[in-house]
N, C-alpha and C positions, 0 to 999 in steps of 0.2 A: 695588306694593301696600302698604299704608298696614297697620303691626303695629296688632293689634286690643288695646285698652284693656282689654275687658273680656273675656279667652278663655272664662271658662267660658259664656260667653250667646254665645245664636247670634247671625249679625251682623243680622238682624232685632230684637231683645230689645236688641243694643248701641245700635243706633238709637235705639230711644224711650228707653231709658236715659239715652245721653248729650243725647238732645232735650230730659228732661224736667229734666235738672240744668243746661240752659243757658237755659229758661227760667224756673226758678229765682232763676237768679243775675242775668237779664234784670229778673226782678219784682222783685227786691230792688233794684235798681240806681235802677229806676223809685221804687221805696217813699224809698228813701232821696235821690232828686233827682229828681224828678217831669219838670223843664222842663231838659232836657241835649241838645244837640247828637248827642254821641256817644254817648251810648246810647240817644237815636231810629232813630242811622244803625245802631246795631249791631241791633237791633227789625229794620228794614226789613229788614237783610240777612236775619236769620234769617228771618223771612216768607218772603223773597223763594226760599226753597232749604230749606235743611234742616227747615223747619217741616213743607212739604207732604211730603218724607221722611218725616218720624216719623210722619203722619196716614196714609202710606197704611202703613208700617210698624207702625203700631198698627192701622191695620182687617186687616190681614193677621193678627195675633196672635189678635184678636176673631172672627175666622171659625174658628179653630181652634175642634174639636165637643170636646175635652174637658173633665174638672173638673182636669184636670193644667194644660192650658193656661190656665184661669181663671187660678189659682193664682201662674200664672208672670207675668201681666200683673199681677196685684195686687202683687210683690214688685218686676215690673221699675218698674213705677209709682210706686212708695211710694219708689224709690230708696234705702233706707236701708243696704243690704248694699252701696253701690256710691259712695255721697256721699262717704265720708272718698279715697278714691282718686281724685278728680276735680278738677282745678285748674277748672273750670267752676262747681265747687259753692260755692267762696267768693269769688267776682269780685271783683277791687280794680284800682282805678287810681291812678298817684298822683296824691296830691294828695286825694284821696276818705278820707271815715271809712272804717273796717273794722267798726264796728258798728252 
């Protein structure tokens, strides 16, 4: 079994967590070189698998009936308590700017 990144979140909330700072770093990749090989092929992949993860990972979070669980998707979404701890959240290649 694979140690969890983010212990205090449950491994649902880990999901979209780490789904949403790898498309992030996906957007940014794109922003900053629109027309790249390799980060089309990394795009497909995530599509291809951990994308529909997070999607049903986050409709599960959304079916929760509380204002607690709102709450928890607005923080796991917004990423901000969980960005500086994630090599996903600043993606570099070499050879690539970093800004």
């Amino acid at each position: 079994m694979t140690a969890r990144r983010f212990p205090e979140l449950s491994a649902t909330e880990e999901t979209v967590a780490l789904a949403r700072l790898r498309v992030e770093g996906l957007a940014e990749a794109l922003h900053t070189e629109p027309i790249d090989r390799v980060t089309y092929a990394e795009l497909a992949e995530y599509l291809d698998g951990p994308g529909w993860r997070a999607c049903d990972a986050l409709d599960e979070l959304r079916a929760l009936p509380t204002a607690a669980a709102i709450s928890r998707i607005a923080d796991v979404l917004a990423g901000t308590k969980y960005a500086e701890s994630s090599p996903d959240s600043a993606r570099t290649r070499p050879g690539r700017p970093t800004s």
